[in-house]
PDB file of N, CA, C, O and CB in Angstrom:
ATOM      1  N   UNK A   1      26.769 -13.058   0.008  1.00  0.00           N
ATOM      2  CA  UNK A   1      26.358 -13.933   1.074  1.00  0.00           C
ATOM      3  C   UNK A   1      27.039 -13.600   2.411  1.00  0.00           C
ATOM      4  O   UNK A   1      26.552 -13.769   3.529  1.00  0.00           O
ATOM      5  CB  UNK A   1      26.646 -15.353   0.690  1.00  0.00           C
ATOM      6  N   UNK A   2      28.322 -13.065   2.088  1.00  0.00           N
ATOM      7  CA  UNK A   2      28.788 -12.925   3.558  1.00  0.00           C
ATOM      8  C   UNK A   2      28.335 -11.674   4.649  1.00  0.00           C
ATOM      9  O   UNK A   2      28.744 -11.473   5.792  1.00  0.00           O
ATOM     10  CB  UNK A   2      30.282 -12.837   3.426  1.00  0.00           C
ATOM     11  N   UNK A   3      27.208 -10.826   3.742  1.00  0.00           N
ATOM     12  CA  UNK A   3      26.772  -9.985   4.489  1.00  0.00           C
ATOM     13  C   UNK A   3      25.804 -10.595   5.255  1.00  0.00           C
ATOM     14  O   UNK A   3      25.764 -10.710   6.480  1.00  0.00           O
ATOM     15  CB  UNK A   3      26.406  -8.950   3.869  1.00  0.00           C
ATOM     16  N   UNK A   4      24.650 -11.159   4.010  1.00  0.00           N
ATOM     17  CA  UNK A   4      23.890 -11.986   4.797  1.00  0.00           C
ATOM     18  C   UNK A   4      24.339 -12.565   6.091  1.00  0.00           C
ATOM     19  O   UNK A   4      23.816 -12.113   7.110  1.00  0.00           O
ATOM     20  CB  UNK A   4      23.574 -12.923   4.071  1.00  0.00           C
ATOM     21  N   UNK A   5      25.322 -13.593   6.206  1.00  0.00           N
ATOM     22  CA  UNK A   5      25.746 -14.271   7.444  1.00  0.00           C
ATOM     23  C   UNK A   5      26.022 -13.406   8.448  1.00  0.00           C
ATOM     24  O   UNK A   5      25.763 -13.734   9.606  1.00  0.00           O
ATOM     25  CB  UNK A   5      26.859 -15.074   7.281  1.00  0.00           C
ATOM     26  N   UNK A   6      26.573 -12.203   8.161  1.00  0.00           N
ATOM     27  CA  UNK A   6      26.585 -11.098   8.956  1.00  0.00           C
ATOM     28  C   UNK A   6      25.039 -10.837  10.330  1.00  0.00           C
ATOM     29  O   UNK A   6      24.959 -10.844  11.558  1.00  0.00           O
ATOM     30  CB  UNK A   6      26.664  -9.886   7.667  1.00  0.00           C
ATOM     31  N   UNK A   7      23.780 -10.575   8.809  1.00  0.00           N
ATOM     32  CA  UNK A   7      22.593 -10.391   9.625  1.00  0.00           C
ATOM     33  C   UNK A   7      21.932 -11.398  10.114  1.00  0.00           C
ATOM     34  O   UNK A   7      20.914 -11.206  10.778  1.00  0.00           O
ATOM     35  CB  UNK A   7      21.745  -9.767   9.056  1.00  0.00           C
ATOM     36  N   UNK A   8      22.397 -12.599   9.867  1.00  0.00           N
ATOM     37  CA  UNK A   8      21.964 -13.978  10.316  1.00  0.00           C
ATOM     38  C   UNK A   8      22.656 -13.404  12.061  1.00  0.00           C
ATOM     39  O   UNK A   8      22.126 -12.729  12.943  1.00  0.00           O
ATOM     40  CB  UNK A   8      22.898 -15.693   9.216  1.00  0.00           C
ATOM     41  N   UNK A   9      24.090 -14.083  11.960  1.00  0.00           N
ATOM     42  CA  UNK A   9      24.628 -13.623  13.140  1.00  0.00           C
ATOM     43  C   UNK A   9      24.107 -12.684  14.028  1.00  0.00           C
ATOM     44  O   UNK A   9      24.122 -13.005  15.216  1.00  0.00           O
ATOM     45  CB  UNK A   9      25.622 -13.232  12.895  1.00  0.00           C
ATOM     46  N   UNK A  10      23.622 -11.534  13.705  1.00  0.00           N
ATOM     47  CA  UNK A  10      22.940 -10.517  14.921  1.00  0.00           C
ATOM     48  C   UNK A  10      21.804 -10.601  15.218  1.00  0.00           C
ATOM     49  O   UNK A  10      21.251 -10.298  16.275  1.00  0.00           O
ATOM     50  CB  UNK A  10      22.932  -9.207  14.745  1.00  0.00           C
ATOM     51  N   UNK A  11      21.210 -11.216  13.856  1.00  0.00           N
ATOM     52  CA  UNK A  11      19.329 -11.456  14.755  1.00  0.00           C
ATOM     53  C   UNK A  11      19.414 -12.639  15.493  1.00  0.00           C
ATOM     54  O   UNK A  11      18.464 -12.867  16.242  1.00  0.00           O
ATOM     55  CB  UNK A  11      17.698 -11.808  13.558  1.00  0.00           C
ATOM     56  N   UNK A  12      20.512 -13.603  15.449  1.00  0.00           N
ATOM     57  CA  UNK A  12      20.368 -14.708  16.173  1.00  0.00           C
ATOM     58  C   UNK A  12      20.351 -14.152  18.040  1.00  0.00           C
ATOM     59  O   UNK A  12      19.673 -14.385  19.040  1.00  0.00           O
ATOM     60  CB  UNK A  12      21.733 -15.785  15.633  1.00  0.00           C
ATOM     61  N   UNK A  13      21.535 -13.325  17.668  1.00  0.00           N
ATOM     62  CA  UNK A  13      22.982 -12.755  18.998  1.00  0.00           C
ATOM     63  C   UNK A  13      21.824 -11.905  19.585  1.00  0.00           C
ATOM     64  O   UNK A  13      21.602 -12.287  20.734  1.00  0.00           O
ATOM     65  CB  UNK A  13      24.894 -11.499  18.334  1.00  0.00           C
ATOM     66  N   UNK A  14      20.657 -10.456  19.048  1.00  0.00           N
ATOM     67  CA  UNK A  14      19.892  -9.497  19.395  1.00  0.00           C
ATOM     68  C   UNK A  14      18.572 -10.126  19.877  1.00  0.00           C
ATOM     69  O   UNK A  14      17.836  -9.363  20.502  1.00  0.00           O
ATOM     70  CB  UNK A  14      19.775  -8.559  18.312  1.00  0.00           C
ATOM     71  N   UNK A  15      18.204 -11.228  19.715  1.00  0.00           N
ATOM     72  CA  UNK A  15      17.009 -11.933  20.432  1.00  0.00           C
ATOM     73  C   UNK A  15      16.008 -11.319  20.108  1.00  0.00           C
ATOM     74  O   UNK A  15      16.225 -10.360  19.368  1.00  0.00           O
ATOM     75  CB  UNK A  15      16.996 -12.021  21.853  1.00  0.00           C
ATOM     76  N   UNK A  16      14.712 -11.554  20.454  1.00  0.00           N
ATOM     77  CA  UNK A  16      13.389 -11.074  20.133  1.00  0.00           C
ATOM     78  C   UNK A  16      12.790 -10.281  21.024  1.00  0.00           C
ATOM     79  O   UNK A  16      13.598 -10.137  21.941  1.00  0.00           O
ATOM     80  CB  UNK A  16      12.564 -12.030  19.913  1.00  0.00           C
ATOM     81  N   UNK A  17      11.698  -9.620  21.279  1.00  0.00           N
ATOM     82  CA  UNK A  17      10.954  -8.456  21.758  1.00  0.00           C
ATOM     83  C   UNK A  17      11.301  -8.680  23.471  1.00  0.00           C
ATOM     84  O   UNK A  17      11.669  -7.858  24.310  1.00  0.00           O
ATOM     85  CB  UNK A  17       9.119  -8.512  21.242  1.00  0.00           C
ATOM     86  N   UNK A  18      11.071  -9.855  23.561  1.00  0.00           N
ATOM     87  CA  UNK A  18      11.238 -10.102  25.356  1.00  0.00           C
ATOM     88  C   UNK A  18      13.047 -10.370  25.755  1.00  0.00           C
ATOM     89  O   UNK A  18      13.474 -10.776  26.836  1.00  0.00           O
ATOM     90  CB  UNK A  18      10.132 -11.949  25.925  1.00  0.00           C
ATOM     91  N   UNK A  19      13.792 -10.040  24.647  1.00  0.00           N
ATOM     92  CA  UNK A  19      15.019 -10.228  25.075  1.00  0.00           C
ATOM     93  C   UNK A  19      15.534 -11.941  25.269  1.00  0.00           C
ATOM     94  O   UNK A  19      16.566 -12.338  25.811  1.00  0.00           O
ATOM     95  CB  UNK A  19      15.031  -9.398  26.381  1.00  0.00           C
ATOM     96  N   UNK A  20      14.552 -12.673  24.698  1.00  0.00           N
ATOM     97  CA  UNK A  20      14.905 -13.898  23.929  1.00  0.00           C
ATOM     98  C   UNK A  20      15.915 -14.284  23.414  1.00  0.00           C
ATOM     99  O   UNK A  20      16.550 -13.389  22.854  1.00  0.00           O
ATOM    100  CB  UNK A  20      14.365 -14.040  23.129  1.00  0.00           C
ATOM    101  N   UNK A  21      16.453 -15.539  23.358  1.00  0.00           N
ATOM    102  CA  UNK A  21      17.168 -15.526  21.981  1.00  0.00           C
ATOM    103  C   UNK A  21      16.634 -16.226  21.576  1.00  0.00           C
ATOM    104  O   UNK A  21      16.000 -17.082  22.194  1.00  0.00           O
ATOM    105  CB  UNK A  21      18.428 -15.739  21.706  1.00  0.00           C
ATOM    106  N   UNK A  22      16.735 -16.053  19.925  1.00  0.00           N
ATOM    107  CA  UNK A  22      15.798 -16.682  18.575  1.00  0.00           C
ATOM    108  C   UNK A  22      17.159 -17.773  18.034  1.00  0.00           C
ATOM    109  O   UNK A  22      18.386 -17.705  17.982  1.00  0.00           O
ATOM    110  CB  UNK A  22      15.191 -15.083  17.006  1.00  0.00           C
ATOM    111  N   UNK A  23      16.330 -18.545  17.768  1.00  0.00           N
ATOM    112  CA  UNK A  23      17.098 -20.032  16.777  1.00  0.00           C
ATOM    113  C   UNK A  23      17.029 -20.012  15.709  1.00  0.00           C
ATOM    114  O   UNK A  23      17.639 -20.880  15.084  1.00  0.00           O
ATOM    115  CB  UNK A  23      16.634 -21.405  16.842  1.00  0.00           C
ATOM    116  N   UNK A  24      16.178 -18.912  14.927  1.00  0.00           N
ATOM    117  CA  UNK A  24      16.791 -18.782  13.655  1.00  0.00           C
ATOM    118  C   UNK A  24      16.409 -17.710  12.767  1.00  0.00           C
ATOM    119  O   UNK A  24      15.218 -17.417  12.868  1.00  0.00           O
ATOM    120  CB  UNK A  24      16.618 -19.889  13.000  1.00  0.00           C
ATOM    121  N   UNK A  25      17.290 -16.814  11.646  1.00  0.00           N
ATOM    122  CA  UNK A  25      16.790 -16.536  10.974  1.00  0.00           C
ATOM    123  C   UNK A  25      16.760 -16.344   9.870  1.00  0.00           C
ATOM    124  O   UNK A  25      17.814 -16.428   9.240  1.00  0.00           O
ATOM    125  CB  UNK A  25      16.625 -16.172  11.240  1.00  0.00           C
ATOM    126  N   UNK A  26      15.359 -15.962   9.106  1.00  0.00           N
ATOM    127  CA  UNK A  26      14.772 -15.355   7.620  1.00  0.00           C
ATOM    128  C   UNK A  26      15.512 -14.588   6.948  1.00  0.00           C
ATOM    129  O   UNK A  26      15.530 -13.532   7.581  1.00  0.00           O
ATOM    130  CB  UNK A  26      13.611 -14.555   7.664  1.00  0.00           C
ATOM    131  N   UNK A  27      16.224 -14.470   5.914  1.00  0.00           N
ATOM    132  CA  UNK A  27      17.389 -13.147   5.410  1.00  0.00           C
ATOM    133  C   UNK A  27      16.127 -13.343   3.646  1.00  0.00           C
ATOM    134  O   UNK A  27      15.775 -14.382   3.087  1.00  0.00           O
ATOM    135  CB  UNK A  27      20.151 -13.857   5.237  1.00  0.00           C
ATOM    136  N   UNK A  28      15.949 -12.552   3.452  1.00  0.00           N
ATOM    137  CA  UNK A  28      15.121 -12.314   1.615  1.00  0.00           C
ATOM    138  C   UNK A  28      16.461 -12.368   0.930  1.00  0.00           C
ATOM    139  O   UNK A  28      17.237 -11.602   1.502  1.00  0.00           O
ATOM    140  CB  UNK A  28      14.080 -10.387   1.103  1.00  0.00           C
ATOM    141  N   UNK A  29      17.166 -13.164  -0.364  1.00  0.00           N
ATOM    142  CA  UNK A  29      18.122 -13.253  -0.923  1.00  0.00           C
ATOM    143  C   UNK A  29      17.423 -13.227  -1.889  1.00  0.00           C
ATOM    144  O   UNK A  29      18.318 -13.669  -2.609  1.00  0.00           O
ATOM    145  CB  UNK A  29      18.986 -14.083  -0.695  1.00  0.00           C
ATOM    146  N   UNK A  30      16.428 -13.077  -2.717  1.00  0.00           N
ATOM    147  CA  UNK A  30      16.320 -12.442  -3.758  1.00  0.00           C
ATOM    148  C   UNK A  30      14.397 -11.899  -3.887  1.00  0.00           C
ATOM    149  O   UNK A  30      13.343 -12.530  -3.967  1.00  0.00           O
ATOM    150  CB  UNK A  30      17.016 -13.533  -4.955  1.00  0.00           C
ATOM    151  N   UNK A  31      14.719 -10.611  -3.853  1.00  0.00           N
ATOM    152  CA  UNK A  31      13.144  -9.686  -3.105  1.00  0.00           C
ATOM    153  C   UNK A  31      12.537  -9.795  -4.909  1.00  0.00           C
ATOM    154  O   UNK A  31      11.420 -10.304  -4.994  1.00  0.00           O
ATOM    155  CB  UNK A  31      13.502  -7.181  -2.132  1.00  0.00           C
ATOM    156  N   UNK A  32      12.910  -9.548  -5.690  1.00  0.00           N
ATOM    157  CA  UNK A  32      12.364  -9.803  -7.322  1.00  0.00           C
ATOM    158  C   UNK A  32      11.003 -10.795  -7.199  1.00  0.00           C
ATOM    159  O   UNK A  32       9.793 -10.624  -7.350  1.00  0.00           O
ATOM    160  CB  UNK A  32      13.752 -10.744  -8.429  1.00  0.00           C
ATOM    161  N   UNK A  33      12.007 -12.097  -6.788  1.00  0.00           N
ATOM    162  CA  UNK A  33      11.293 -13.433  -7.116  1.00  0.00           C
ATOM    163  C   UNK A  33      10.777 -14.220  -5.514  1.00  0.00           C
ATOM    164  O   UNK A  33      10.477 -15.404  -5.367  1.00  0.00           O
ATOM    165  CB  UNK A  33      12.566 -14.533  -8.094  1.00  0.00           C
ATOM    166  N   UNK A  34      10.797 -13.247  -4.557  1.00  0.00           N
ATOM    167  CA  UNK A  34      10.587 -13.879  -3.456  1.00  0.00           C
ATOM    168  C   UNK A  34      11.198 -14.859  -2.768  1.00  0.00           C
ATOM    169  O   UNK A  34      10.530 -15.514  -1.969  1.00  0.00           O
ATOM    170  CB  UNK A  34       9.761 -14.185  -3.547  1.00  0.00           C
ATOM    171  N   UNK A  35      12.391 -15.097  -2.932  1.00  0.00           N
ATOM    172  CA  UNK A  35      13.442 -15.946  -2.675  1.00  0.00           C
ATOM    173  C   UNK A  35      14.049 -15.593  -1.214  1.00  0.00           C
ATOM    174  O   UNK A  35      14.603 -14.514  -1.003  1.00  0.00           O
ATOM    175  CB  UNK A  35      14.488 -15.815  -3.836  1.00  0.00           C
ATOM    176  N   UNK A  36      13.852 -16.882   0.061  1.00  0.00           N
ATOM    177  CA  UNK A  36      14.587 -16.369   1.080  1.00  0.00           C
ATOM    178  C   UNK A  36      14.871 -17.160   1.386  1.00  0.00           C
ATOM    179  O   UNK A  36      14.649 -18.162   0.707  1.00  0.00           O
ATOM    180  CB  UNK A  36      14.288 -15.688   1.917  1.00  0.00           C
ATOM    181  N   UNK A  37      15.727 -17.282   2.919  1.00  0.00           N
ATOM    182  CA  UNK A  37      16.524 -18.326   2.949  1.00  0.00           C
ATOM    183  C   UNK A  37      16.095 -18.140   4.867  1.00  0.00           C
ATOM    184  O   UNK A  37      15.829 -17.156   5.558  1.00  0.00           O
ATOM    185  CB  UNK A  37      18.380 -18.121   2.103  1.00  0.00           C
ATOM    186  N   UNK A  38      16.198 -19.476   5.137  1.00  0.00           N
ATOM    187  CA  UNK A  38      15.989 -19.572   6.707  1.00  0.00           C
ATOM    188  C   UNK A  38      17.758 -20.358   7.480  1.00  0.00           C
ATOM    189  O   UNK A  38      18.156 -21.480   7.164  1.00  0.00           O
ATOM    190  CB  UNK A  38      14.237 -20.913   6.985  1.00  0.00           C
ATOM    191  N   UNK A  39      18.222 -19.777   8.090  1.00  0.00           N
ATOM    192  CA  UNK A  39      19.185 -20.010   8.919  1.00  0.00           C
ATOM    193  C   UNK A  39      18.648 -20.761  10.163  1.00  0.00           C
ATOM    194  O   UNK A  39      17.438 -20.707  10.383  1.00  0.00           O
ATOM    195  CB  UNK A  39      19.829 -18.778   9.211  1.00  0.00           C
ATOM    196  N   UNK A  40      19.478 -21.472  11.008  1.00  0.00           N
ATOM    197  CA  UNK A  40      19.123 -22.212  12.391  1.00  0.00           C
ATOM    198  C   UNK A  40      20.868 -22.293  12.481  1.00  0.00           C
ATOM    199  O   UNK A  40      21.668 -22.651  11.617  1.00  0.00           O
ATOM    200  CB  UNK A  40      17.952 -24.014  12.358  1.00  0.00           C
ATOM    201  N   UNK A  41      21.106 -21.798  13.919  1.00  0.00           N
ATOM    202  CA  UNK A  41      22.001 -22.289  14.622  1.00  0.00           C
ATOM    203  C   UNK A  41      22.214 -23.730  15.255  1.00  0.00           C
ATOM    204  O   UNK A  41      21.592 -23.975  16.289  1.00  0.00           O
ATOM    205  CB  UNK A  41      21.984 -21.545  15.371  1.00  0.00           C
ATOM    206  N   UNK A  42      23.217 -24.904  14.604  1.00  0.00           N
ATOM    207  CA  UNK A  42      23.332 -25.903  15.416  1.00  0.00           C
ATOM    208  C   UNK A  42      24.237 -26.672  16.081  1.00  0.00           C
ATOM    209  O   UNK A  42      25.278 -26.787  15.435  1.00  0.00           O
ATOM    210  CB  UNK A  42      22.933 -26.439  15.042  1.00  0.00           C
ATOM    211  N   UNK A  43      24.238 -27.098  16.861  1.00  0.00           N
ATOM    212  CA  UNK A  43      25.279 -27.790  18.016  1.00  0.00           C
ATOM    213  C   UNK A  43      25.543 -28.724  17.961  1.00  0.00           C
ATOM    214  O   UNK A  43      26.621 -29.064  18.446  1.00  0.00           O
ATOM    215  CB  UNK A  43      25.077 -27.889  19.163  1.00  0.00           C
ATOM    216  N   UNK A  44      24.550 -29.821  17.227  1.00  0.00           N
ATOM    217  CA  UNK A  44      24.604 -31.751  17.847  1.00  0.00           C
ATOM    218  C   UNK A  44      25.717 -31.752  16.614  1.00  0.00           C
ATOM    219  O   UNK A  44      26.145 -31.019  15.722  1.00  0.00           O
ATOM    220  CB  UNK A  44      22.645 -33.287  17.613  1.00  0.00           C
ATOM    221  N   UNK A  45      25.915 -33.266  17.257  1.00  0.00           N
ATOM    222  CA  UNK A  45      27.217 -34.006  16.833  1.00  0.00           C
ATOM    223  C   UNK A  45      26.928 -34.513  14.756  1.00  0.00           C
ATOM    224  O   UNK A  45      27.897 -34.668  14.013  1.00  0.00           O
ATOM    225  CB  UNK A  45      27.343 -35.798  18.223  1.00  0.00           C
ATOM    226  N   UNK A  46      25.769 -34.635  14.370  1.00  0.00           N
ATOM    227  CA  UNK A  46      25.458 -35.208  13.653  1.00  0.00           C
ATOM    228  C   UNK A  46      24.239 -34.158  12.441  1.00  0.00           C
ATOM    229  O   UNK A  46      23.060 -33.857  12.630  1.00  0.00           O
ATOM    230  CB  UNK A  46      25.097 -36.390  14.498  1.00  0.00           C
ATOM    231  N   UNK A  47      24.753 -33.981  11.770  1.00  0.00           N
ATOM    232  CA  UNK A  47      23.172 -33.521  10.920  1.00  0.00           C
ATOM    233  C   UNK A  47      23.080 -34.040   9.561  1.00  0.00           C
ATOM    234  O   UNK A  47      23.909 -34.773   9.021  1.00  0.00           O
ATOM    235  CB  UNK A  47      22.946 -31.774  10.668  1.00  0.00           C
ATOM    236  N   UNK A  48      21.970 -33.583   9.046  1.00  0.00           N
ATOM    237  CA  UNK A  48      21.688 -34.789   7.581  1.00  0.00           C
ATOM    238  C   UNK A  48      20.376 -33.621   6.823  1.00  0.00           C
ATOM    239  O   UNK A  48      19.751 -32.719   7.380  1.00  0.00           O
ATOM    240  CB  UNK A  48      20.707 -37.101   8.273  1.00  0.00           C
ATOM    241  N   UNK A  49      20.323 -34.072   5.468  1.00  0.00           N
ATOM    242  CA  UNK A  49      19.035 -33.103   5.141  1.00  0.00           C
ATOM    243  C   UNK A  49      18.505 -33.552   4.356  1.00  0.00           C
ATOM    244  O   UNK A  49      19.259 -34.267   3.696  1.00  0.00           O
ATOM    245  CB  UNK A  49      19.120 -31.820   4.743  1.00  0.00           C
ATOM    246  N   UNK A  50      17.394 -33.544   3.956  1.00  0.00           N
ATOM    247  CA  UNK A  50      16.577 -34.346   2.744  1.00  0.00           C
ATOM    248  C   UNK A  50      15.902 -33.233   1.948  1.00  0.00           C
ATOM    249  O   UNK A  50      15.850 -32.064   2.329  1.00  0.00           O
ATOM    250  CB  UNK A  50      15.320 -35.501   3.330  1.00  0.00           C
ATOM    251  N   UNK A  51      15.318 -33.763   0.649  1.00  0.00           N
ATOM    252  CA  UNK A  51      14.240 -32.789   0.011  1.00  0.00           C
ATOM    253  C   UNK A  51      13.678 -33.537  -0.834  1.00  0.00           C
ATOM    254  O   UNK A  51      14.103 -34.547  -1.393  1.00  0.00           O
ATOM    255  CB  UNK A  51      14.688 -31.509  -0.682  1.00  0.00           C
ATOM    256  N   UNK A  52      12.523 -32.912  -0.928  1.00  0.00           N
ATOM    257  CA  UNK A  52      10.743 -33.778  -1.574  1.00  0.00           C
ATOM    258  C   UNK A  52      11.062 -32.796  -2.972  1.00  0.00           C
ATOM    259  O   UNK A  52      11.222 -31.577  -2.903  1.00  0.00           O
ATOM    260  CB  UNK A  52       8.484 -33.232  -0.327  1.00  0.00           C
ATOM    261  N   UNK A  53      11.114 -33.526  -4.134  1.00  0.00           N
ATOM    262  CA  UNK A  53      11.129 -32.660  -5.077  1.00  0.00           C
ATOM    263  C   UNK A  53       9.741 -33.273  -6.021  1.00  0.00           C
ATOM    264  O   UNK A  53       9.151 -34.286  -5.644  1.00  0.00           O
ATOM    265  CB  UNK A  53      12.702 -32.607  -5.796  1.00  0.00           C
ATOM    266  N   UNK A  54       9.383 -32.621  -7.103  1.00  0.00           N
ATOM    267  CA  UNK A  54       8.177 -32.660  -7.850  1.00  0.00           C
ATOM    268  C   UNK A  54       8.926 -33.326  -9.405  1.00  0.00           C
ATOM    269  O   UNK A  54      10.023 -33.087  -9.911  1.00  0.00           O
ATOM    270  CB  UNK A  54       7.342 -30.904  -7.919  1.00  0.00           C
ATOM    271  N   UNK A  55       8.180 -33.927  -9.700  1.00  0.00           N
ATOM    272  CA  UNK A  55       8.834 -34.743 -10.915  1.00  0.00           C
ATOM    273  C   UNK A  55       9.735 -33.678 -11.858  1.00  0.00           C
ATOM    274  O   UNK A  55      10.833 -33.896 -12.370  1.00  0.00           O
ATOM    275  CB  UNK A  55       7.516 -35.503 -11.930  1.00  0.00           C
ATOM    276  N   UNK A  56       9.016 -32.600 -11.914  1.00  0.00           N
ATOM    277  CA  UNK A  56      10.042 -31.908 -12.459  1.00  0.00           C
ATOM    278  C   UNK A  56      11.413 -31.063 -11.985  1.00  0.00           C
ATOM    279  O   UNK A  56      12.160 -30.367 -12.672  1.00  0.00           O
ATOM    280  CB  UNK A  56       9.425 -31.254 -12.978  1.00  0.00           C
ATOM    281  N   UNK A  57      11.456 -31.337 -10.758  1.00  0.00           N
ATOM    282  CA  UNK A  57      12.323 -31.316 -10.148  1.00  0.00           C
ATOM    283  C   UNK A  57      12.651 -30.014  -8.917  1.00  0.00           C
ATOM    284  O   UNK A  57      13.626 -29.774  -8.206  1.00  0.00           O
ATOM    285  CB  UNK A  57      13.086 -31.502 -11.120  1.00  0.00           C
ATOM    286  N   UNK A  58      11.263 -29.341  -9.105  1.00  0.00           N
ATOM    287  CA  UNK A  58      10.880 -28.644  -8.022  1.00  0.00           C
ATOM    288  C   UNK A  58      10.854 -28.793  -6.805  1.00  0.00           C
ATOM    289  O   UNK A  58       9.950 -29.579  -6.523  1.00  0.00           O
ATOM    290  CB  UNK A  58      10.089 -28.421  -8.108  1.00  0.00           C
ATOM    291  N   UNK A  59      11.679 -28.243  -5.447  1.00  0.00           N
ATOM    292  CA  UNK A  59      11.540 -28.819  -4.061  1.00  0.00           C
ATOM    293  C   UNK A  59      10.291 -28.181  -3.726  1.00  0.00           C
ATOM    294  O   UNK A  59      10.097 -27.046  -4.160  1.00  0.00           O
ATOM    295  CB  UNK A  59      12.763 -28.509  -2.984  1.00  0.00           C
ATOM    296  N   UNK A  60       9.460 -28.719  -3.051  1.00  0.00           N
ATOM    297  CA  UNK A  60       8.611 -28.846  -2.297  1.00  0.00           C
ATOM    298  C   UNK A  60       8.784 -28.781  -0.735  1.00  0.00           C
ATOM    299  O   UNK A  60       8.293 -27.815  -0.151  1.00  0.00           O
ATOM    300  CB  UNK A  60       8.180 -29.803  -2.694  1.00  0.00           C
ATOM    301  N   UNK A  61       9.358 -29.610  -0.123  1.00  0.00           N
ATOM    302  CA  UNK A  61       9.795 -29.250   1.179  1.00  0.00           C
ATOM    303  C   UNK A  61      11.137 -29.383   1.463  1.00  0.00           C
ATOM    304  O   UNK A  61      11.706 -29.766   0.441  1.00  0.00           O
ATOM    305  CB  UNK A  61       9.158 -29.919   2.081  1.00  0.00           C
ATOM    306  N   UNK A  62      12.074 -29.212   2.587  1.00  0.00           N
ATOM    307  CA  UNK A  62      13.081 -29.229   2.810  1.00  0.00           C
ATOM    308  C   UNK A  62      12.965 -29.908   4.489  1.00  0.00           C
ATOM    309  O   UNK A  62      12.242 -29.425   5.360  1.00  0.00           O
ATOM    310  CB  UNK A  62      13.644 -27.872   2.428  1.00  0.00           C
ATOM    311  N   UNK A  63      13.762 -30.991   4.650  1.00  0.00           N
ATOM    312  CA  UNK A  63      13.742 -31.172   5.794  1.00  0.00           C
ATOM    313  C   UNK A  63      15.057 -31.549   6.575  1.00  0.00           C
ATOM    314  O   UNK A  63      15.817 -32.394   6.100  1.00  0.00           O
ATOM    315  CB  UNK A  63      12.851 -31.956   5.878  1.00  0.00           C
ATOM    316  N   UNK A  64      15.343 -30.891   7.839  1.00  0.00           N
ATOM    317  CA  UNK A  64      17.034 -30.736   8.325  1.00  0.00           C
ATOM    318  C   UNK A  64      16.566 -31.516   9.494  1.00  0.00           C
ATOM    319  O   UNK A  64      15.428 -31.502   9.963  1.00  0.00           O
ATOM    320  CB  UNK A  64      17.922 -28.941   8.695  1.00  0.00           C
ATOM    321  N   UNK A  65      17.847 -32.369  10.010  1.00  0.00           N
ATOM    322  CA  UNK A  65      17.262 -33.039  11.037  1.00  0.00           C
ATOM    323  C   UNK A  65      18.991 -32.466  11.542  1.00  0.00           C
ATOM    324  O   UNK A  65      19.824 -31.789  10.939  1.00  0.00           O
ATOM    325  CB  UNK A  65      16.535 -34.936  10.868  1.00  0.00           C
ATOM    326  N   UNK A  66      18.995 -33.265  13.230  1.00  0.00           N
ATOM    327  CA  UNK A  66      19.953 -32.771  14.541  1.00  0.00           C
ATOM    328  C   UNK A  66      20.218 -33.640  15.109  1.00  0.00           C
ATOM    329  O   UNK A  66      19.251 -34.401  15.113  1.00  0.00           O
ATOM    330  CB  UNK A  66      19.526 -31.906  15.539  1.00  0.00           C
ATOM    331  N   UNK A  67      20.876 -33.959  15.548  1.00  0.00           N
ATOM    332  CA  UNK A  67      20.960 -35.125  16.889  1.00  0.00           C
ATOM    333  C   UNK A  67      22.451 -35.370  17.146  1.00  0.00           C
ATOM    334  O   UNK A  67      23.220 -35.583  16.209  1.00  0.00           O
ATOM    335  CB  UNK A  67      20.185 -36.808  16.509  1.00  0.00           C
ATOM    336  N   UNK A  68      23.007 -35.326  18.901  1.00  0.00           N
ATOM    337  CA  UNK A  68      23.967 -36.174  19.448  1.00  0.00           C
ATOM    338  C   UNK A  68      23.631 -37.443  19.480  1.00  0.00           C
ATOM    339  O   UNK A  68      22.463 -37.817  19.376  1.00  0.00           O
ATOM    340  CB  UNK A  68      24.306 -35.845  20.616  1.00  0.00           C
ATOM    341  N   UNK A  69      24.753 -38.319  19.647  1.00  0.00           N
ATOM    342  CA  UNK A  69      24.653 -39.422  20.018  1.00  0.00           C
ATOM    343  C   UNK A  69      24.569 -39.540  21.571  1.00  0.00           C
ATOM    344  O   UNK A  69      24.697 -38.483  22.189  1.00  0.00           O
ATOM    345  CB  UNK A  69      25.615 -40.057  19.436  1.00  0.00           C
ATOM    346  N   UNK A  70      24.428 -40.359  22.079  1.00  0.00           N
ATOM    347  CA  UNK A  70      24.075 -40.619  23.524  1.00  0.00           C
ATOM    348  C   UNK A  70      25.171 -41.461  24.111  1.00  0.00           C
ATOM    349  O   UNK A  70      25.320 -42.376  23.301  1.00  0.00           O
ATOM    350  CB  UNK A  70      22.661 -41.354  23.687  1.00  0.00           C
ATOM    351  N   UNK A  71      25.880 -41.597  24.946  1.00  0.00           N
ATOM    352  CA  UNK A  71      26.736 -41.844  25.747  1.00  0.00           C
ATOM    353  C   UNK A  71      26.790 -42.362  26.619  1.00  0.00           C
ATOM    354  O   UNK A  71      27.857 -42.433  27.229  1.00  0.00           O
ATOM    355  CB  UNK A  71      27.077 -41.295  25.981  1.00  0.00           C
TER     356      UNK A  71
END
């Protein structure tokens, strides 16, 4: 994994075609079974995460939320 974080870190830092910077990225952690993983860089004061799973206990979606508080 710590390589991964490695290539997380530079596609974030190397930006996209127009010299962008990108908020997040895609690393494949396991190419067999199609397994990848999405990175996001974040800042706010607060984060939280949920997941929709299937009775058998399959996730379905994943959802990350962000937010400062206001002042």
């Amino acid at each position: 994994m710590p390589n991964d974080l490695r290539e997380v870190k530079r596609i974030i830092a190397a930006g996209d075609g127009q010299s962008r910077r990108v908020n997040y990225a895609e690393i494949v952690t396991d190419p067999d079974r199609g397994g990848n993983a999405l990175f996001f860089a974040v800042n706010e004061e607060e984060r939280d995460g949920y997941e929709a799973l299937e009775e058998d206990g399959t996730v379905v979606c994943l959802a990350f939320i962000a937010y400062d508080f206001a002042y």
